[in-house]
C-alpha positions, -999 to +999 in steps of 0.1 A: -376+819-793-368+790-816-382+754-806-343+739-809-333+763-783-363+763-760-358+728-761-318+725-757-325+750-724-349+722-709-326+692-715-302+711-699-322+721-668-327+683-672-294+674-666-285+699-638-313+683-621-301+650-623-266+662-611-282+677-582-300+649-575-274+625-575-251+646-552-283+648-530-289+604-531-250+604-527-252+622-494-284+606-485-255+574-488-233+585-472-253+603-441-268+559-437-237+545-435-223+572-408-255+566-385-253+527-400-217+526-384-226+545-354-255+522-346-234+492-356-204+505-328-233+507-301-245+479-307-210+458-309-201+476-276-232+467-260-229+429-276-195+428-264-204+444-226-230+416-224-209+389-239-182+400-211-209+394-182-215+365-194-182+350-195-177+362-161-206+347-147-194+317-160-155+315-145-166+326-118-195+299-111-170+276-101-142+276-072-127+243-086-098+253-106-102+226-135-137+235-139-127+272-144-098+267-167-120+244-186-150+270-189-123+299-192-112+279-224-144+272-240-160+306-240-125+322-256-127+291-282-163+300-287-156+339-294-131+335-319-146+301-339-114+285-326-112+245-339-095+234-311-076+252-275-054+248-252-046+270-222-014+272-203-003+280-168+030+299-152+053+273-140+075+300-113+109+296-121+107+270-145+110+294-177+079+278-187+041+274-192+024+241-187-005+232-206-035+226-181-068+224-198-076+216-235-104+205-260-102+184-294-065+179-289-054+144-295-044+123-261-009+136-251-003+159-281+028+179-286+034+214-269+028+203-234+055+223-219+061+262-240+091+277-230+089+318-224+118+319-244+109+301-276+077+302-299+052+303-295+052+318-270+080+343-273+063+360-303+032+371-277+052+377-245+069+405-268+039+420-278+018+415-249-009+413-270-032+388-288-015+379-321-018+347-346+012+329-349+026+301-373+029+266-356+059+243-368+056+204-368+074+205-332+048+224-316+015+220-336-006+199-315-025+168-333-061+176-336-090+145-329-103+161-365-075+148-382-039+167-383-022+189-366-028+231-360-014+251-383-019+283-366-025+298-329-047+332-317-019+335-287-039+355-260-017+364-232-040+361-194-022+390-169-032+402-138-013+433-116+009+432-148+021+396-143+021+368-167+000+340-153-008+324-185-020+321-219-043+307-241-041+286-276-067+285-295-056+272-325-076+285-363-082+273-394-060+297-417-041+327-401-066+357-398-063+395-387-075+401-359-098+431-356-095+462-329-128+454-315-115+418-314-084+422-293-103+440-267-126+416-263-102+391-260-077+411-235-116+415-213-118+380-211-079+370-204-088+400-177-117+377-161-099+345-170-066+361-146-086+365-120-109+335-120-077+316-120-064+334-093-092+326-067-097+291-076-059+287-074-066+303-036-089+279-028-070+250-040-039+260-019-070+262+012-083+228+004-046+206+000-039+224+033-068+211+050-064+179+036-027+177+039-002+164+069+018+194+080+043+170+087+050+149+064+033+168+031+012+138+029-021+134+025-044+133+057-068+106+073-094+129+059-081+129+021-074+087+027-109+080+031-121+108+004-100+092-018-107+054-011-145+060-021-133+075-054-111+043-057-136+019-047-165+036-075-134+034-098-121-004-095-162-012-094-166+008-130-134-008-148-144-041-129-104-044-112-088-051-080-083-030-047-057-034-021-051-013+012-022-010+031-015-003+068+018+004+082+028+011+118+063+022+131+079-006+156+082+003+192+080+044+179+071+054+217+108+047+229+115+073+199+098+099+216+106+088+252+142+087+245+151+109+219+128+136+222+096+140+196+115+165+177+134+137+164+103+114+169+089+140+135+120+136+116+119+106+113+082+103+105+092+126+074+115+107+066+090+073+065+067+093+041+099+101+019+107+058+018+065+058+013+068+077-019+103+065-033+086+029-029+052+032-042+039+036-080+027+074-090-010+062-088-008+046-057-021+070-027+002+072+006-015+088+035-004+097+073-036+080+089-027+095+120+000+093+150+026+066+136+004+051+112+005+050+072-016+037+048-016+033+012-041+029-017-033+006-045-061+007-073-059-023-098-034-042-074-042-081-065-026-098-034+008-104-048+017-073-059+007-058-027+023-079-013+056-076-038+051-039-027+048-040+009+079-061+014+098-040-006+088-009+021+096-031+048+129-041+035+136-005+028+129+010+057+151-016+078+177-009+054+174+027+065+189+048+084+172+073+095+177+109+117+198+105+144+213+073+136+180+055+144+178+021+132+138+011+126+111-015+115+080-015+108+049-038+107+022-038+077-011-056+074-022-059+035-056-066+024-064-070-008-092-085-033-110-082-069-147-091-055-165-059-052-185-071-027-157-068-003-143-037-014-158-015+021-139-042+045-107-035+026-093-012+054-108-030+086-091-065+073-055-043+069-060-029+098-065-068+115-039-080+096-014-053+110-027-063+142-014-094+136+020-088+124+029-069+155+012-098+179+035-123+159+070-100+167+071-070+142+087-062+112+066-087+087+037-081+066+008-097+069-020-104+047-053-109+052-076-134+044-103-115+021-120-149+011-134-154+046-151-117+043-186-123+040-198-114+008-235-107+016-224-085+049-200-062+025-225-057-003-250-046+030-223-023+040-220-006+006-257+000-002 
């Protein structure tokens, strides 16, 4: 056999070899990336089990409902890389979601209110599903980065099939959102529904045992929660404090005469003159029987004063169930020296003394200047 041929057989063994072994490293290739992806899909499922857990450990660390919603929020923000969220509640038969809870939104930012019926919203509600929408500039919120959100991961929060809310969290540049994603985000909308729902129970439990069956208003018991918070908060902003007592006149021969069926009417109907009267951050309590009080933060004597005769006035221009024609009394304290903030509610409650001793239907305010300073700082330590 001739050296040209012996040698043309080898470089073509050669070359079938390399063939073969290339289809052999291609396999090789191929068979990694299978188990690769395989190993990859266990792990993700196992990442996202645990990441699950997690989140549910923290809604659910927390009856409060702000501190859930807020919690709720950050871990879906945190998932998804989100610059900023928002998340919204149900308003029953409003036709609309209400934004509760939000982080690196500018102070009052557009999109409070999203109707079911309009986008955002809309677009998910059809769906049912996570999707990224497009904001416009009447519903991009501003962002404390700078600007406004261009787009919104819209991630509905169900529970028994019903819509309880929804969450914004609002990207950087529209994105697809992956399989693996959605599901993730539908498991934590799942624990976010019902989070919400038990800390929404347990709010409905606490205003009931802080409320007035009565009158809706707020009991002796929420008064004097509430009057600490007010007292730590005119203190920190260094601002005045004024407490208000108010008695019905003669409401005895109410009961005696009328019955205290009526006698309840028309103590409803003092809490509804109460709250037509008094600012949105004032407090009005039922402090028990026929008594009222009222909380005014960052309030000097006149106008509590400017305030309480403007009750007093109303309610004798009243009338209320039955025909009833009523007064009342009030005793007003009021002062911007912290050290007399704890004998706010003794020196109304003295001063209301006083207006009924001196015939009824006046308001009387107390002298806050003859309150020992040294005594009320004692009080409050």
């Amino acid at each position: 056999m001739e050296l040209s041929t012996i040698l043309l057989i080898v470089a073509a063994l050669l070359a079938l070899a390399v063939v073969l072994l290339s289809v052999v490293v291609i396999r090789l290739r191929s068979t990694n990336r299978e188990m690769e992806a395989a190993l990859n899909e266990q792990s993700g499922s196992h990442d996202r089990a645990s990441l699950l857990l997690a989140v549910a450990g923290a809604m659910n660390s927390s009856l409060a409902i702000n501190e859930v919603l807020n919690v709720t929020l950050t871990q879906a923000g945190r998932l998804m890389g989100a610059v900023a969220g928002a998340i919204y509640l149900n308003a029953p038969g409003k036709g609309e979601m209400r934004r509760q809870a939000d982080y690196n939104l500018t102070h009052n930012a557009r999109g409070a209110g999203r109707k079911l019926d309009e986008d955002p919203m809309r677009s998910m509600i059809s769906e049912a599903r996570p999707k990224v929408v497009k904001l416009n500039d009447d519903n991009s919120p501003g962002l404390v980065t700078g600007g406004r959100a261009k787009f919104a991961l819209m991630v509905p929060v169900q529970r028994s099939g019903q819509l309880m809310g929804a969450f914004e969290l609002y990207l950087p540049e529209s994105r697809e959102i992956r399989e693996s994603q959605t599901e993730l985000l539908l498991g934590v909308a799942a624990q976010a529904a019902m989070a919400i729902s038990h800390a929404q129970l347990f709010q409905a439990q606490e205003e009931n045992a802080l409320t007035d069956e009565l009158t809706r208003l707020p009991n002796r018991r929420y008064m004097a929660q509430r009057f600490l918070q007010e007292m730590q908060r005119a203190r920190r902003h260094h601002k005045g404090l004024a407490f208000v007592m108010i008695d019905i006149d003669h409401f005895k021969n109410v009961n005696d005469t009328y019955g205290h069926l009526q006698g309840d009417q028309v103590l409803a109907e003092l809490a509804k003159i109460l709250i037509a009267c008094k600012r949105d951050s004032d407090v009005a309590a039922r402090y028990g029987g026929e008594e009222f009080a009222l909380i005014l933060h960052e309030t000097n004597e006149a106008g509590a004063m400017t305030l309480a005769e403007r009750i007093r006035a109303s309610v004798e221009e009243a009338t209320f169930p039955g025909g009833l024609k009523l007064t009342i009394s009030i005793g007003v304290a009021a002062t911007d020296e912290e050290s007399r903030f704890t004998s706010l509610m003794e020196k109304a409650d003295e001063a209301l003394y006083e207006a009924k001793e001196g015939g009824r239907n006046r308001v009387v305010l107390s002298d806050m200047k003859a309150v020992p300073a040294v005594a009320a700082e004692s009080t409050a330590e």
